[in-house]
Backbone and ligand atoms as CSV (ligand in chain L), in Angstrom:
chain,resi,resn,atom,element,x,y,z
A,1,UNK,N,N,0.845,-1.201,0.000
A,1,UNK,CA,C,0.000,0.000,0.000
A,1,UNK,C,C,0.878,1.248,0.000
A,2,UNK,N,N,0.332,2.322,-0.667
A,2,UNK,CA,C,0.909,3.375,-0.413
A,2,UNK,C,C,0.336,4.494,0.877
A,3,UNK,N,N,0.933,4.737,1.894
A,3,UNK,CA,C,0.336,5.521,2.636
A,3,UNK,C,C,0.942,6.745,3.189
A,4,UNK,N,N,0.182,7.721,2.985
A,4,UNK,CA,C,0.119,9.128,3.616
A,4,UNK,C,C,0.562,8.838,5.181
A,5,UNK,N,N,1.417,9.919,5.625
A,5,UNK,CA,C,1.633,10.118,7.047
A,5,UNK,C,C,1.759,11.904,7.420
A,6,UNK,N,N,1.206,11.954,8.721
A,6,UNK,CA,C,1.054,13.095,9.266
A,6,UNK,C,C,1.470,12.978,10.454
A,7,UNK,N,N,2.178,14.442,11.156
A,7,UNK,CA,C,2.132,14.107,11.925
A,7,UNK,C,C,2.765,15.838,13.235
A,8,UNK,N,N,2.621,15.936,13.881
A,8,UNK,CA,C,2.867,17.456,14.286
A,8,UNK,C,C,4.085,17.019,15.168
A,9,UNK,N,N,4.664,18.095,16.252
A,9,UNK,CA,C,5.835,18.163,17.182
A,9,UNK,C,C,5.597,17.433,18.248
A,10,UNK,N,N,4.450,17.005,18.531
A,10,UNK,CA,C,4.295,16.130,19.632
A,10,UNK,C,C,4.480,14.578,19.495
A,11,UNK,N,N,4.520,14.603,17.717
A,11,UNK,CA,C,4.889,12.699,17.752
A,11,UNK,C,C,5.835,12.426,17.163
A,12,UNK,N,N,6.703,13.460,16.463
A,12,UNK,CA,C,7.655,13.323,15.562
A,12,UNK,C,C,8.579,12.054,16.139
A,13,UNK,N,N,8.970,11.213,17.024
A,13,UNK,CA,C,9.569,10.485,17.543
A,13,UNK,C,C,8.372,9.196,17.061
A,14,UNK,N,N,7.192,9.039,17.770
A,14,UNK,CA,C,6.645,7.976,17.232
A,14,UNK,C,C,6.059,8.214,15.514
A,15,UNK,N,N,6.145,9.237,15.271
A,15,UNK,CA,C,5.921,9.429,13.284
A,15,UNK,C,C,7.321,8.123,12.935
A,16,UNK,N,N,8.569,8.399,13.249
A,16,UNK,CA,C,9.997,8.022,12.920
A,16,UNK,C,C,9.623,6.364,13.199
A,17,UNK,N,N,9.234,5.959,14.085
A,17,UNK,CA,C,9.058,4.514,14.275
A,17,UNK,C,C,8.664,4.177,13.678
A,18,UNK,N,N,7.117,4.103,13.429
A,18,UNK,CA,C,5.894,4.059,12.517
A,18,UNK,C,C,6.232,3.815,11.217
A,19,UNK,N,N,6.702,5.379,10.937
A,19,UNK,CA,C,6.936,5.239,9.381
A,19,UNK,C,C,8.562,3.805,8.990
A,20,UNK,N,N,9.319,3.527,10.218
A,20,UNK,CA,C,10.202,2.690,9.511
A,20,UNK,C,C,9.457,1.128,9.727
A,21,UNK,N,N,8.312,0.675,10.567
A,21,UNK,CA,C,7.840,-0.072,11.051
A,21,UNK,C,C,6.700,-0.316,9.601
A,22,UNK,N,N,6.285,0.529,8.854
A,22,UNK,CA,C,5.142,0.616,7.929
A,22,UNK,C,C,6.298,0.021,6.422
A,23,UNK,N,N,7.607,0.406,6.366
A,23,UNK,CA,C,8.207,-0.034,5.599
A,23,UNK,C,C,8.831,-1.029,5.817
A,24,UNK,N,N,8.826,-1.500,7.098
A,24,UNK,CA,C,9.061,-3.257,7.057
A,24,UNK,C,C,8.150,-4.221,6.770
A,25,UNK,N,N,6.989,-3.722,7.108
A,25,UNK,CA,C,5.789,-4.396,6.632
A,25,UNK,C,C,5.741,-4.458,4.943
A,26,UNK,N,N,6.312,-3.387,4.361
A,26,UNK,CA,C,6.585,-3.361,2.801
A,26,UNK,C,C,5.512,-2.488,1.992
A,27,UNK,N,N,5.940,-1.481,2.636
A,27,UNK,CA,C,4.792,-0.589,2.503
A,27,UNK,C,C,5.531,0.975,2.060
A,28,UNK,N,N,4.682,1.621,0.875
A,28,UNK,CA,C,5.449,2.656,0.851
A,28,UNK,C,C,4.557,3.890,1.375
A,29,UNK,N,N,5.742,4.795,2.442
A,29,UNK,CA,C,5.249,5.899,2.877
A,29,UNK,C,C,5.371,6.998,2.460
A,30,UNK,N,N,4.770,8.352,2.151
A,30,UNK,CA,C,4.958,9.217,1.789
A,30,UNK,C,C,4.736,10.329,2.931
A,31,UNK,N,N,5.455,10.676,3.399
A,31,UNK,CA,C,5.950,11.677,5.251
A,31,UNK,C,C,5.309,12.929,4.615
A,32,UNK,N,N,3.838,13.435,5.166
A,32,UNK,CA,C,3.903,15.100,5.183
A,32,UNK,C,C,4.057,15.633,6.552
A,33,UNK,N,N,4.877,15.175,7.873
A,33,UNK,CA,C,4.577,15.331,8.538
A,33,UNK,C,C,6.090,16.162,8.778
A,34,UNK,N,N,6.460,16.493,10.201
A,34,UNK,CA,C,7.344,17.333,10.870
A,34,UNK,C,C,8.287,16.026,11.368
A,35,UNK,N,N,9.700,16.471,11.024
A,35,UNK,CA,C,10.667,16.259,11.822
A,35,UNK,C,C,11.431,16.308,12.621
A,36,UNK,N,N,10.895,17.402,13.183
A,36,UNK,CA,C,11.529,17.381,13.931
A,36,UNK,C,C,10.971,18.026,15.639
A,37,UNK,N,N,11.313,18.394,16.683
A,37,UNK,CA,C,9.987,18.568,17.684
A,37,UNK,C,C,9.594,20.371,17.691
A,38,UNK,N,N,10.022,20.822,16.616
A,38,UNK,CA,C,9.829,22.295,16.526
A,38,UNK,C,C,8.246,22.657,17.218
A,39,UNK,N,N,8.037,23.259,17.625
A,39,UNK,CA,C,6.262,23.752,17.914
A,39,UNK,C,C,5.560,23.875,16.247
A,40,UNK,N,N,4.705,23.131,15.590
A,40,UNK,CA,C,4.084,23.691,14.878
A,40,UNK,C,C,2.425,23.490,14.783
A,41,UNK,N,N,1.692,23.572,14.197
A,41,UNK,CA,C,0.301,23.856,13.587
A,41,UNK,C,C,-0.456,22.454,13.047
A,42,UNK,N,N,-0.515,21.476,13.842
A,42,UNK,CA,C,-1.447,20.601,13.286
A,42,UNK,C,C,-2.530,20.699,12.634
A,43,UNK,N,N,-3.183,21.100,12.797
A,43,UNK,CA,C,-4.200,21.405,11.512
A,43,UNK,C,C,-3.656,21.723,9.849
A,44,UNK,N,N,-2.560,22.220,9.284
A,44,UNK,CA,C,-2.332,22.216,8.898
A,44,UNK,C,C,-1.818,21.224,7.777
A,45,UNK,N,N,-1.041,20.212,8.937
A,45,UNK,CA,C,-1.320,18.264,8.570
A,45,UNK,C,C,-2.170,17.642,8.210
A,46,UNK,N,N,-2.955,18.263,9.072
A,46,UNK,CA,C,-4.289,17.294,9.148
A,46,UNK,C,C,-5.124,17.906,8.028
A,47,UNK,N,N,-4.881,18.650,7.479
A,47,UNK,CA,C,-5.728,18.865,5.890
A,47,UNK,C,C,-4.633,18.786,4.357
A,48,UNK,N,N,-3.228,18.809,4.917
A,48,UNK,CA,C,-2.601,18.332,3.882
A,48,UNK,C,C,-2.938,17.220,3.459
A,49,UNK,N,N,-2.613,16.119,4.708
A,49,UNK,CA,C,-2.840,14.706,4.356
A,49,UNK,C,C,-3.805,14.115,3.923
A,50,UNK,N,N,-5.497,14.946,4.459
A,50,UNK,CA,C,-6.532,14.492,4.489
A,50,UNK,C,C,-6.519,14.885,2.672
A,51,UNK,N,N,-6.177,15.908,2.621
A,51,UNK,CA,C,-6.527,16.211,0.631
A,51,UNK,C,C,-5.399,15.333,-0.211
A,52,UNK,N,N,-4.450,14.903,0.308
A,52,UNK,CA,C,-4.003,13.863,-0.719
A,52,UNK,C,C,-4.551,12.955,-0.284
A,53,UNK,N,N,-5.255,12.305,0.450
A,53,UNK,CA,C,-6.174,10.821,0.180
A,53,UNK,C,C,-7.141,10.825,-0.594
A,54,UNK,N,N,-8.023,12.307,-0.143
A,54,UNK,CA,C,-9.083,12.413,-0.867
A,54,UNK,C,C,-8.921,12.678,-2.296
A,55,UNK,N,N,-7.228,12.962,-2.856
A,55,UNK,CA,C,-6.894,12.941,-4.043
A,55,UNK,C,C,-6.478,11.607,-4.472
A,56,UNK,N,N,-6.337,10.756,-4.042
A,56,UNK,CA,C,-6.078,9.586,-4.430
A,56,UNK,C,C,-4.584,9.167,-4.188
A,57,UNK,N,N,-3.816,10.057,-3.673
A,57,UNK,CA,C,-2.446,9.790,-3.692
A,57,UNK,C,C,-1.820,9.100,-2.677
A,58,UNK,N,N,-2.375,8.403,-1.502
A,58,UNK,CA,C,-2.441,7.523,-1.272
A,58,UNK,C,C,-3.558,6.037,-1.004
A,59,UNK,N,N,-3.368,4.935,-0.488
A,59,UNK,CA,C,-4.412,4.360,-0.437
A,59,UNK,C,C,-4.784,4.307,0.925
A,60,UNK,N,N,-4.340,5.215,2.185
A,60,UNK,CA,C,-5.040,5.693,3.196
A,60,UNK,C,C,-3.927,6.503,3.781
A,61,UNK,N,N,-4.799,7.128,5.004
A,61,UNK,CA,C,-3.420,8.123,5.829
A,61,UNK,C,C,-3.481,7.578,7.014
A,62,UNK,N,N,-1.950,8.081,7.950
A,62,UNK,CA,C,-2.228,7.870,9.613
A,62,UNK,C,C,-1.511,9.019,9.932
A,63,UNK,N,N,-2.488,9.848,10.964
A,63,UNK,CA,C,-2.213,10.811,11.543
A,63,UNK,C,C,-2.190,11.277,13.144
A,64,UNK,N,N,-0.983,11.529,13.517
A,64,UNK,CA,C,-0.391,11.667,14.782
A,64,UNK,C,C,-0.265,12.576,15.557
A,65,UNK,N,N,-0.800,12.892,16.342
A,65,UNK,CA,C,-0.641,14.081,17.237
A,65,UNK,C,C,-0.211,13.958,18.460
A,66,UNK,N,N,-0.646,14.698,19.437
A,66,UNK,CA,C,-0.335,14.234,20.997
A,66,UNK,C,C,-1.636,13.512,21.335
A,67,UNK,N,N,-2.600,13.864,21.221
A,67,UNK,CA,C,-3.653,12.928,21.099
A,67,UNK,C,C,-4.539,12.293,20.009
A,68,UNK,N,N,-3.757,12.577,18.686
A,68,UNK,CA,C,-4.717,11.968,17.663
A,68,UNK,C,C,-6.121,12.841,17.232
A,69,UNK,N,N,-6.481,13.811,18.857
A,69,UNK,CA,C,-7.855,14.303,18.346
A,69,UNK,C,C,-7.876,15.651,16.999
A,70,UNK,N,N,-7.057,16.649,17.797
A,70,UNK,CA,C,-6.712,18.057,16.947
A,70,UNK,C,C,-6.712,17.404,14.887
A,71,UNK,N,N,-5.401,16.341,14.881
A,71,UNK,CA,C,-5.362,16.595,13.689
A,71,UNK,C,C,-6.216,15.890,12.971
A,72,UNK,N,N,-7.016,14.968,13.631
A,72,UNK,CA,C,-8.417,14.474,13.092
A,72,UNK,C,C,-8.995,15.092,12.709
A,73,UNK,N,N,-9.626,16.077,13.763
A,73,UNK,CA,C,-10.588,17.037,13.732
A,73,UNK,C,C,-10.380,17.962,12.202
A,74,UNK,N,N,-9.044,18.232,12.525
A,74,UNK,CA,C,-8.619,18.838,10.682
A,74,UNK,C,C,-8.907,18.562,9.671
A,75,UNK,N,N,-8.452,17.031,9.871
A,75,UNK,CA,C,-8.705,16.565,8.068
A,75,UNK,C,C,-9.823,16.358,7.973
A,76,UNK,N,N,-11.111,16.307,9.272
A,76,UNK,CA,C,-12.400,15.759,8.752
A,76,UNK,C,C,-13.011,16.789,8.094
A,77,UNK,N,N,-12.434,17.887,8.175
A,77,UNK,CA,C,-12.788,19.182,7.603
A,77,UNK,C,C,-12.640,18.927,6.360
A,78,UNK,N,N,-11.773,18.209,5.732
A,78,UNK,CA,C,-11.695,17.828,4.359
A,78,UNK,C,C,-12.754,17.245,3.714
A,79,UNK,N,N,-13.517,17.250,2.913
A,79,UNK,CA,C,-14.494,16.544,2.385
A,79,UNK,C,C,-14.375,15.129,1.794
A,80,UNK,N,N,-14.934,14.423,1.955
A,80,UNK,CA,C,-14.166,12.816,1.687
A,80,UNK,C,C,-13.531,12.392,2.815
A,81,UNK,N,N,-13.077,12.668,4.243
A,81,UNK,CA,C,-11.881,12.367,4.492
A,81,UNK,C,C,-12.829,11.472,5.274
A,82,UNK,N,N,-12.774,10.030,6.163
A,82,UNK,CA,C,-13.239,9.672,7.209
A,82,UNK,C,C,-12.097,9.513,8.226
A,83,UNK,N,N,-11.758,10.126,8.724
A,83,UNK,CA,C,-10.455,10.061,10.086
A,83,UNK,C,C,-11.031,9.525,11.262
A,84,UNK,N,N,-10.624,8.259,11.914
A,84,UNK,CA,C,-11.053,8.102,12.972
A,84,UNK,C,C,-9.675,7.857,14.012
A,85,UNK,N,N,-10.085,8.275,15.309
A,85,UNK,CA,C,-8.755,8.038,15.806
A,85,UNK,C,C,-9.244,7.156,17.155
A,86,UNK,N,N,-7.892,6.035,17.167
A,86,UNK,CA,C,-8.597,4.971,18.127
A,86,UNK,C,C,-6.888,4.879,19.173
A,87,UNK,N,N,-7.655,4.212,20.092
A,87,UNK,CA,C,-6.563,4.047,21.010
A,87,UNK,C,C,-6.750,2.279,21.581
A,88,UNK,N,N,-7.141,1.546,20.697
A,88,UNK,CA,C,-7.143,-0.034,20.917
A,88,UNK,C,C,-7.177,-0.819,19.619
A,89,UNK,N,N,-6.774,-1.730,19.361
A,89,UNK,CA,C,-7.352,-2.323,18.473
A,89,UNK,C,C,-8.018,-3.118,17.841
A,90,UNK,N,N,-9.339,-3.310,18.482
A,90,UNK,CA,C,-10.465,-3.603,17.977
A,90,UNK,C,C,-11.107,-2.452,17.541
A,91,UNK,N,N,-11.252,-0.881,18.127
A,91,UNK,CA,C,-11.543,0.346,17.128
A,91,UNK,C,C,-10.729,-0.154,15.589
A,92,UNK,N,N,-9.890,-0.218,16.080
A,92,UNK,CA,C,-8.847,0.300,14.568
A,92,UNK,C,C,-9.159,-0.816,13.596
A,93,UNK,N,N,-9.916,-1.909,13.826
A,93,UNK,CA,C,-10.129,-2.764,12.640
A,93,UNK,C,C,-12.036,-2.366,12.106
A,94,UNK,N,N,-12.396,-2.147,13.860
A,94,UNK,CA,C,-13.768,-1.486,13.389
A,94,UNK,C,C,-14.094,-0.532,12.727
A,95,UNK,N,N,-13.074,0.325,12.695
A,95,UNK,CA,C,-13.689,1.460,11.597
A,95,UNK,C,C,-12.845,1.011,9.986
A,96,UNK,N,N,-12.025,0.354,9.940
A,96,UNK,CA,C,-11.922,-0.050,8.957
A,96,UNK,C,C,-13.147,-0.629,8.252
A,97,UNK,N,N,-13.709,-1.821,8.830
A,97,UNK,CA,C,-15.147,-2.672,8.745
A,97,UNK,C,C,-16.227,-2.112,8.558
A,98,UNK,N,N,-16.356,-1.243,9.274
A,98,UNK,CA,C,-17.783,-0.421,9.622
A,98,UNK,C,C,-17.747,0.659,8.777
A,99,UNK,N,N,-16.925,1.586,9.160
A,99,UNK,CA,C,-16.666,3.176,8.873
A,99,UNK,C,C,-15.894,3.296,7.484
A,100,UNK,N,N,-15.700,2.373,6.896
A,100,UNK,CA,C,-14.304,2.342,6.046
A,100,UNK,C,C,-13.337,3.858,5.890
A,101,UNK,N,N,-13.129,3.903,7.368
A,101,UNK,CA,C,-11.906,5.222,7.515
A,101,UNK,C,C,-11.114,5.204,6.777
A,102,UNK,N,N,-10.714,6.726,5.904
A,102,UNK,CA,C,-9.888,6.309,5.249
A,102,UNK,C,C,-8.363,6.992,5.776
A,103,UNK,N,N,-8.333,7.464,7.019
A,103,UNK,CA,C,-7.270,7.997,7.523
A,103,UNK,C,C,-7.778,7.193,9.295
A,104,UNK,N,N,-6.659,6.815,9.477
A,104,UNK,CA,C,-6.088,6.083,11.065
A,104,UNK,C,C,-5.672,7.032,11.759
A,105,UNK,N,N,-6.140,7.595,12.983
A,105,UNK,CA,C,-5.079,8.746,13.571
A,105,UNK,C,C,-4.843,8.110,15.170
A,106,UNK,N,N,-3.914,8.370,16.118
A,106,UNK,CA,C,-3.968,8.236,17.373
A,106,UNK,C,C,-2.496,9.285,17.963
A,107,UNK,N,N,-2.886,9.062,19.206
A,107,UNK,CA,C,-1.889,9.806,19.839
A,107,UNK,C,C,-0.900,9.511,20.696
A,108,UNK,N,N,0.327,9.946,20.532
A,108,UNK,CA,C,1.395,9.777,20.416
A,108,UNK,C,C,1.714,10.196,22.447
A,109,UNK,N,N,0.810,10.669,22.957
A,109,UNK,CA,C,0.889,10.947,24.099
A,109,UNK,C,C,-0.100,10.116,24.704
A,110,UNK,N,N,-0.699,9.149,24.168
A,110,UNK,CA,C,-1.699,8.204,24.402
A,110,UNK,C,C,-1.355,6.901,24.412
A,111,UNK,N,N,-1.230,6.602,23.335
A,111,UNK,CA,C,-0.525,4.879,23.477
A,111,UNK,C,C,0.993,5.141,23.459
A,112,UNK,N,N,1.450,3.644,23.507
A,112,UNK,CA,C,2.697,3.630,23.560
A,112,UNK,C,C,3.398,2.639,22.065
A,113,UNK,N,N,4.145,2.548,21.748
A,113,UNK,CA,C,5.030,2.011,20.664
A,113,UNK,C,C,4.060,1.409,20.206
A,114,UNK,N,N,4.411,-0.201,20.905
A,114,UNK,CA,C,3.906,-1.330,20.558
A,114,UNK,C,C,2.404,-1.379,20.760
A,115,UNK,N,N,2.161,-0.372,21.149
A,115,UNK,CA,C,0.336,-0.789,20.987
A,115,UNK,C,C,0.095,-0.045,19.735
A,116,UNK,N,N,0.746,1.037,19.643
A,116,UNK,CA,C,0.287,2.143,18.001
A,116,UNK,C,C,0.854,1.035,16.840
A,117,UNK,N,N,1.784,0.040,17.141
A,117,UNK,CA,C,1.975,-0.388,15.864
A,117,UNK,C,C,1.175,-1.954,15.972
A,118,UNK,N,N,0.891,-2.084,16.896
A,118,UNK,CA,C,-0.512,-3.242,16.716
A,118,UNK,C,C,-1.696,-2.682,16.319
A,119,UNK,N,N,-2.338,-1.228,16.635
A,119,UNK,CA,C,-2.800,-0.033,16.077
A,119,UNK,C,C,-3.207,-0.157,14.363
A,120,UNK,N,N,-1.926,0.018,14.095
A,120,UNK,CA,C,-1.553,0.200,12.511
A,120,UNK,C,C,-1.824,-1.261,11.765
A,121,UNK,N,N,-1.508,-1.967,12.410
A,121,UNK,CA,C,-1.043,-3.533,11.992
A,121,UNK,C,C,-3.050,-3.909,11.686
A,122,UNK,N,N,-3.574,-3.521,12.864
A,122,UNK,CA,C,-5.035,-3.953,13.190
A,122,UNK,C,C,-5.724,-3.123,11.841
A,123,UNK,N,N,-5.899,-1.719,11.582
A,123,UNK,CA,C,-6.468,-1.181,10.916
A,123,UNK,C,C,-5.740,-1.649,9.637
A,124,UNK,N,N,-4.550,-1.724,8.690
A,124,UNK,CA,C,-4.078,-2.079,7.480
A,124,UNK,C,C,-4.616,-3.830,7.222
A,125,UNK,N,N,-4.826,-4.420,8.416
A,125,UNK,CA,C,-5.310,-5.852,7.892
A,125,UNK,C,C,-7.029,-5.864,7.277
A,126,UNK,N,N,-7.063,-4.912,7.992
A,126,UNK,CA,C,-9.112,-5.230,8.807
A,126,UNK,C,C,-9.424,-4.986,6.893
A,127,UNK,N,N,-10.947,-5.145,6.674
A,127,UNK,CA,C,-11.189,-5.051,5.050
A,127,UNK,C,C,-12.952,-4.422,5.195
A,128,UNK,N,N,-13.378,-3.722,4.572
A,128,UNK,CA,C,-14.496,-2.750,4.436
A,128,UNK,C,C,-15.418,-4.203,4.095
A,129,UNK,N,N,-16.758,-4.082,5.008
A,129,UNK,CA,C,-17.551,-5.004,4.976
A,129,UNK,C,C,-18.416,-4.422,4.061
A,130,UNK,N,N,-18.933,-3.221,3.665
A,130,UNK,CA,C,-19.692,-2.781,2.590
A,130,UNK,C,C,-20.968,-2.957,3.105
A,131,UNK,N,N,-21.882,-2.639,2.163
A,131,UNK,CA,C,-23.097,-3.564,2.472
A,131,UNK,C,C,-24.229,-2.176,3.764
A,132,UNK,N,N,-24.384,-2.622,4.535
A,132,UNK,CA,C,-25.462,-1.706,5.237
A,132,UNK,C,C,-24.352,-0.586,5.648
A,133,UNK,N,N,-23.514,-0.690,5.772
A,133,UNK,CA,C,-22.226,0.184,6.190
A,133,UNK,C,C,-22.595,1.304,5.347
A,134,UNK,N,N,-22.171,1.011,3.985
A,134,UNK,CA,C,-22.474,1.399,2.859
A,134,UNK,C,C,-23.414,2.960,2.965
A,135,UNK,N,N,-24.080,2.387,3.020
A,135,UNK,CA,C,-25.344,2.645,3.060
A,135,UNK,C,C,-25.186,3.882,4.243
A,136,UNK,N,N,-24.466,3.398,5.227
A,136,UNK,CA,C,-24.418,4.418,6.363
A,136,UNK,C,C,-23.499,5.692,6.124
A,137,UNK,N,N,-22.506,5.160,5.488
A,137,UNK,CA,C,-21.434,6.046,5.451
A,137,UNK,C,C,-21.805,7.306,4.007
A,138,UNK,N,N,-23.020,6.911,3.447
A,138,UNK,CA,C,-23.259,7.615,2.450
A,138,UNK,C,C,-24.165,8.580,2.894
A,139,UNK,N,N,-24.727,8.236,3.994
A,139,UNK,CA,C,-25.436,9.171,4.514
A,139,UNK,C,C,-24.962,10.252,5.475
A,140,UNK,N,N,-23.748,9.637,5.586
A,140,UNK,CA,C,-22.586,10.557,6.474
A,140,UNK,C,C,-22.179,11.956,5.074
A,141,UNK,N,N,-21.692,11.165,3.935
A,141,UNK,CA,C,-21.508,12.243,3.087
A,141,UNK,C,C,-22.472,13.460,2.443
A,142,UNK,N,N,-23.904,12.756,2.931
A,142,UNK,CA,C,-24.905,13.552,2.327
A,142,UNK,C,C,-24.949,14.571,3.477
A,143,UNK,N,N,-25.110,13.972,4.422
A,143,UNK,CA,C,-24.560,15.862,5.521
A,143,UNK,C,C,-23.436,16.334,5.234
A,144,UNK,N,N,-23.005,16.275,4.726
A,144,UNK,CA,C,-21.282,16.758,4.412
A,144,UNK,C,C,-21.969,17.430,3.001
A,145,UNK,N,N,-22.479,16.926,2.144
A,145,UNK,CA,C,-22.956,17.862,0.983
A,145,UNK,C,C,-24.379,18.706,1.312
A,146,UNK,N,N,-24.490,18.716,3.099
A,146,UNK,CA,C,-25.602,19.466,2.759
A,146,UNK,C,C,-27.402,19.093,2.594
A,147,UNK,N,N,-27.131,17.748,2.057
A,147,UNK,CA,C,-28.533,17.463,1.517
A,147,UNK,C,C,-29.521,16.606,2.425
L,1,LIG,C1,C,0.318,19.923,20.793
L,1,LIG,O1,O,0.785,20.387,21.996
L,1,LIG,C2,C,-1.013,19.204,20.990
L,1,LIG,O2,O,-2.003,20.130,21.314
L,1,LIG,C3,C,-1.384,18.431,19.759
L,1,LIG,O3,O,-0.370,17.524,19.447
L,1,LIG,C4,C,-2.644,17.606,19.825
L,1,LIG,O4,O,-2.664,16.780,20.939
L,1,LIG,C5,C,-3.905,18.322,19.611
L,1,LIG,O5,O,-4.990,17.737,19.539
């Protein structure tokens, strides 16, 4: 898979894991995130990343904050984007299933290593059940257009 990463000054340490942990799995990443722990502007991430998914340029995102919530909250601002951010993983395969999220977010001041990359591991396996979901999540977009 190709996947989008985000990520602000509060996770830049677990972004660095992640992203070398996502390429052992054999996976290619494409980093819009910060390297380094400078103070910056999550939101800013969180709608970069969210508009290259919703452009197609990757085949999902994961986005990192100190808690996962802020840069969620961003990209959901994006139209198309479904960001959910979980801190277990049975969320992280459920919204795959259910929600078919197309951005993973959690926080970096929340879990720890090995649970964010069982996290990652849980949501990249899990597979969109479709079907009444479907159905739900389209009605999610029709408030999003308004109608
Ligand atoms: C940055 O200090 C922190 O506010 C941010 O990483 C995030 O947790 C916001 O939701």
């Amino acid at each position: 898979m190709r996947i989008i990463i985000g990520n602000d000054h509060a996770a830049t340490d677990m972004k660095m894991e992640i992203l070398a942990y996502l390429k052992e799995l054999g996976h290619e990443v494409v980093n819009f995130g910060v390297d380094t722990t400078q103070s910056c502007d999550y939101p800013k991430i969180g709608e970069k990343v969210g508009r290259a998914v919703v452009a197609g340029e990757g085949d999902c995102g994961i986005l990192i904050c100190g808690t996962g919530v802020g840069i969620s909250i961003a990209a959901n601002k994006v139209k198309g984007v479904r960001a959910a951010v979980c801190s277990d993983t049975a969320t992280a395969r459920l919204v795959k299933q259910h929600n078919n999220a197309n951005i993973l977010a959690f926080g970096a001041r929340i879990v720890g290593l090995e649970l964010a990359k069982d996290i990652v591991k849980a949501y990249l396996n899990a597979e969109f059940e479709g079907g009444r979901h479907q159905l739900r999540i389209d009605m999610i977009h029709d408030i999003e257009a308004g109608s």
